[in-house]
Z-matrix of the N, CA and C atoms (Angstrom, degrees):
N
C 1 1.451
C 2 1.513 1 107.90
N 3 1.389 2 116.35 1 132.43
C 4 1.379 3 129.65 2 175.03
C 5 1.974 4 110.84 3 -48.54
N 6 1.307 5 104.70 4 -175.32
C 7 1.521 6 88.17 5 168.91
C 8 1.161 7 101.24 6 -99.04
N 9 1.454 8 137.57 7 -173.35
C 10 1.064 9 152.07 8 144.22
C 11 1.005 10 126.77 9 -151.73
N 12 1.604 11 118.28 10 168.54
C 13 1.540 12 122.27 11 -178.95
C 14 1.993 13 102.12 12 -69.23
N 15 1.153 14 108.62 13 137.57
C 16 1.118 15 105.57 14 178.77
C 17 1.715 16 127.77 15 -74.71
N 18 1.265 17 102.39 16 -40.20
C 19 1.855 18 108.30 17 167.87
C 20 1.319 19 104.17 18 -70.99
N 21 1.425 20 145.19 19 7.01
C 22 1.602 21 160.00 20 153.11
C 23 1.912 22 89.86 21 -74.21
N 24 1.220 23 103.88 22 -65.42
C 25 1.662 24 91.90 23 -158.55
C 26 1.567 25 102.47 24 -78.69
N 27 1.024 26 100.39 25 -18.43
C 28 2.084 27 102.93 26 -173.96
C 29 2.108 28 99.47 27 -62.58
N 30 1.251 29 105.49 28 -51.79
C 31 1.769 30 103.28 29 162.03
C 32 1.181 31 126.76 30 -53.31
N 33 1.741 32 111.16 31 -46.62
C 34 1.499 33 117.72 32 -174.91
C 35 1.823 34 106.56 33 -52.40
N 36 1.336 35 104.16 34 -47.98
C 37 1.403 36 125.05 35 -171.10
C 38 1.655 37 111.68 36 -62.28
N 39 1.569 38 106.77 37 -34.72
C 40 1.407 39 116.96 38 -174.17
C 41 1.447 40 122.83 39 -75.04
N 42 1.927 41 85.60 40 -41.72
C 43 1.315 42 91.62 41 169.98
C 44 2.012 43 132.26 42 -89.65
N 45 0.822 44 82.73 43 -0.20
C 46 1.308 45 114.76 44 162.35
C 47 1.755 46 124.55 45 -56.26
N 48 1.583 47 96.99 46 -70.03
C 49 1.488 48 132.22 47 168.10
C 50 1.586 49 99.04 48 -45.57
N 51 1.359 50 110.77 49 -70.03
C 52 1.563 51 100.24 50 171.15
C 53 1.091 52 147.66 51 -78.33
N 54 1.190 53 114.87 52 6.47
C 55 1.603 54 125.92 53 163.32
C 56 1.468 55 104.07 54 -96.07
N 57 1.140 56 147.37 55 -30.65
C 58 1.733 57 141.07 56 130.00
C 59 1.328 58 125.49 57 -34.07
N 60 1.366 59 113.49 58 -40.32
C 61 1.438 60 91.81 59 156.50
C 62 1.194 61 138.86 60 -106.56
N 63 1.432 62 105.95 61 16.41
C 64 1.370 63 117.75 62 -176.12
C 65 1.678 64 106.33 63 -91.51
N 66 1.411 65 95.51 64 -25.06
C 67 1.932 66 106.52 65 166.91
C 68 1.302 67 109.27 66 -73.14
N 69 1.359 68 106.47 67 -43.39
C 70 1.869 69 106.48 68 -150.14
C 71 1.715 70 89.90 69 -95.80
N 72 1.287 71 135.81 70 15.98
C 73 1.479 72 121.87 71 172.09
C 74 1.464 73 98.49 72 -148.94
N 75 1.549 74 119.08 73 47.77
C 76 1.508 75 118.96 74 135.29
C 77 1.592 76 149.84 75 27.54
N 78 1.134 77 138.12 76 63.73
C 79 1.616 78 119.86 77 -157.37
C 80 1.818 79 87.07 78 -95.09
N 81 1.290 80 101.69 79 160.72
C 82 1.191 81 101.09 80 143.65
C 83 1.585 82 143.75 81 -62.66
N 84 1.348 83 111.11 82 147.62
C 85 1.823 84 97.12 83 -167.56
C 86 1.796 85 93.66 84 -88.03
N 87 0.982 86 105.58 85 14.35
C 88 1.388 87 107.69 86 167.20
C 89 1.551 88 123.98 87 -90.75
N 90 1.093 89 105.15 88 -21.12
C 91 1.627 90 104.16 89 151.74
C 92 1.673 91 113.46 90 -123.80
N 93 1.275 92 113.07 91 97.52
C 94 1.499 93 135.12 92 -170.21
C 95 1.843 94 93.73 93 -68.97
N 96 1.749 95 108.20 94 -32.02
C 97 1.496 96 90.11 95 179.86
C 98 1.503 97 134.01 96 -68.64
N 99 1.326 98 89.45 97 -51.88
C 100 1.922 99 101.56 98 165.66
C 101 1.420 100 109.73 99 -55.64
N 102 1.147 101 117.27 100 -32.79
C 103 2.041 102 116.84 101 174.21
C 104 1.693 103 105.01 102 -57.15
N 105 1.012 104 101.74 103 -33.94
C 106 1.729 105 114.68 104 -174.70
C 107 1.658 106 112.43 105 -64.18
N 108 1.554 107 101.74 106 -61.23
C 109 0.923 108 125.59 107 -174.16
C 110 1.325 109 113.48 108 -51.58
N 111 1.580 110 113.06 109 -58.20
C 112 1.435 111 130.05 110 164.78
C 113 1.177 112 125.05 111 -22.38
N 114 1.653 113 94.79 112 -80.01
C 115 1.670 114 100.79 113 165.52
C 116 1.418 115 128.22 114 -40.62
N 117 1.417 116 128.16 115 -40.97
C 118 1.360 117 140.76 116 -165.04
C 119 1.795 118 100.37 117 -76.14
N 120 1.296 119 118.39 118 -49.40
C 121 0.964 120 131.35 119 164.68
C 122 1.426 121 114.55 120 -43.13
N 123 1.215 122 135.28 121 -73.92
C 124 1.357 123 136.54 122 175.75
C 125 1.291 124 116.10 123 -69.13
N 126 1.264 125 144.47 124 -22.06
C 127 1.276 126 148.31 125 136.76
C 128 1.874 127 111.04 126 -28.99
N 129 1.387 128 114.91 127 -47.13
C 130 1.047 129 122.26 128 -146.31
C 131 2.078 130 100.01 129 -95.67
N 132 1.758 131 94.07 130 -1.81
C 133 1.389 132 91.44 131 -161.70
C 134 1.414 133 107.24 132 -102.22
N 135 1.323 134 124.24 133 179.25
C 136 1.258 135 110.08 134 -174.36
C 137 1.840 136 100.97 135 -136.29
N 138 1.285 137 107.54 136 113.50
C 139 1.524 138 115.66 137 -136.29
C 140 1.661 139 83.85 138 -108.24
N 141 1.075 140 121.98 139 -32.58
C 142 1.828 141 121.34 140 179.93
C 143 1.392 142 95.48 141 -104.92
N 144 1.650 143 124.46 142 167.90
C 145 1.523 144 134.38 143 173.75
C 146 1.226 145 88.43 144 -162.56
N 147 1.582 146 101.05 145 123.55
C 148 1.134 147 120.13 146 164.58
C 149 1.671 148 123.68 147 88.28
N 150 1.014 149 118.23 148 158.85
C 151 1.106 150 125.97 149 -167.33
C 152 1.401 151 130.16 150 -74.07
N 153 1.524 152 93.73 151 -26.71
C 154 1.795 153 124.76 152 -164.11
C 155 1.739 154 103.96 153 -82.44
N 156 1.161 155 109.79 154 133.11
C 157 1.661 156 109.91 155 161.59
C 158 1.566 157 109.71 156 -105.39
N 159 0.794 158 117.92 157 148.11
C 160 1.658 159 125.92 158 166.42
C 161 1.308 160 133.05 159 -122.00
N 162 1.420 161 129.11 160 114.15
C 163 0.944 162 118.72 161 -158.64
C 164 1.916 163 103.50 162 -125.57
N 165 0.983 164 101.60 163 -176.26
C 166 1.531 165 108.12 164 -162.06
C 167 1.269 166 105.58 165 -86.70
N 168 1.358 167 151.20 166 141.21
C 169 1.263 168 161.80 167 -158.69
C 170 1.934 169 106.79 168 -82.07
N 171 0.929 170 127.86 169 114.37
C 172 1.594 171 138.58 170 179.34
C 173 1.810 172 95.48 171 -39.77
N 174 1.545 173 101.39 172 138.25
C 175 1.486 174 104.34 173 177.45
C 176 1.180 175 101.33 174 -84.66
N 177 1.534 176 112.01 175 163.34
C 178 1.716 177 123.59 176 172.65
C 179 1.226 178 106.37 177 -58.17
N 180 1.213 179 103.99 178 138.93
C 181 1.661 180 108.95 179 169.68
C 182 1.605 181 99.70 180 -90.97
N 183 1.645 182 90.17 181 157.58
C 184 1.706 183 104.61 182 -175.74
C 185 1.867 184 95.37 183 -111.51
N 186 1.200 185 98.82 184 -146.40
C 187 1.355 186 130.91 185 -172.06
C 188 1.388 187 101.76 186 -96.04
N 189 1.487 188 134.09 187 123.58
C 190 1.250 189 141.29 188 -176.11
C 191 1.554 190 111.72 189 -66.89
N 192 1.277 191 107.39 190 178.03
C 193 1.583 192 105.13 191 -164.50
C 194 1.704 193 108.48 192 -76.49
N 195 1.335 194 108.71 193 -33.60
C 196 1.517 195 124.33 194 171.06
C 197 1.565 196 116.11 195 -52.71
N 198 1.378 197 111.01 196 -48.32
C 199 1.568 198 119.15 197 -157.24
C 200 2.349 199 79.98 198 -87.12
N 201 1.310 200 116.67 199 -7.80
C 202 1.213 201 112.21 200 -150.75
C 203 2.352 202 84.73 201 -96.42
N 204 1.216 203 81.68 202 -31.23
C 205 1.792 204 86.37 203 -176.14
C 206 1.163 205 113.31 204 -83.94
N 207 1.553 206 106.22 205 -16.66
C 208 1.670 207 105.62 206 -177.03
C 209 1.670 208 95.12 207 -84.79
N 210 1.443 209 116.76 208 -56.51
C 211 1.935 210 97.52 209 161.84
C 212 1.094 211 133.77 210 -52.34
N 213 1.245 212 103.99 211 13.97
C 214 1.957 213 100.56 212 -177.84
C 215 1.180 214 125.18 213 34.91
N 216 1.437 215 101.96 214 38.11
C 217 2.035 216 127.96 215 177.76
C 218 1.715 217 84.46 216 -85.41
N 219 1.223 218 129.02 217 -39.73
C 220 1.326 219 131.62 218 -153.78
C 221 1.693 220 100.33 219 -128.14
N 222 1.434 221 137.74 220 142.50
C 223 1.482 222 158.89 221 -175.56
C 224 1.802 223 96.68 222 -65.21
N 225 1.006 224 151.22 223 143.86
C 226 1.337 225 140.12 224 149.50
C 227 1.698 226 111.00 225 -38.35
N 228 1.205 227 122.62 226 -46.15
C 229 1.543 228 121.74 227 -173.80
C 230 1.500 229 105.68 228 -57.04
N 231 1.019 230 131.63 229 28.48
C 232 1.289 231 147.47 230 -171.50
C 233 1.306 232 98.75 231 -110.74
């Protein structure tokens, strides 16, 4: 991922969030009111906080697959 300004991606992400759930939780168009409501409701919510993303810390790297066949930890068909 490129860099970006982060209160740029905190919207991208938000708005995002609600157009996923505005697909993935459906009303019927048979009640246009609760569709209303819905929307206004999730419009009205605030689904990201804050500016900060957090992400998960990179795992340890091991021993590559090469240095892994030369220990015969791993088959050559590797």
């Amino acid at each position: 991922m490129s860099d970006r300004n982060t209160r740029c991606f905190r919207g991208d992400l938000g708005r995002t969030g609600r157009r996923y759930l505005a697909t993935k939780l459906t009303i019927s168009p048979r009640l246009p009111e609760l569709g209303r409501i819905f929307q206004n409701l999730l419009r009205e919510e605030e689904l990201v906080r804050g500016p900060c993303v957090e992400t998960l810390p990179d795992f340890e790297k091991g021993a590559s697959l090469a240095k892994l066949v030369a220990e015969e930890a791993l088959s050559k068909p590797w």
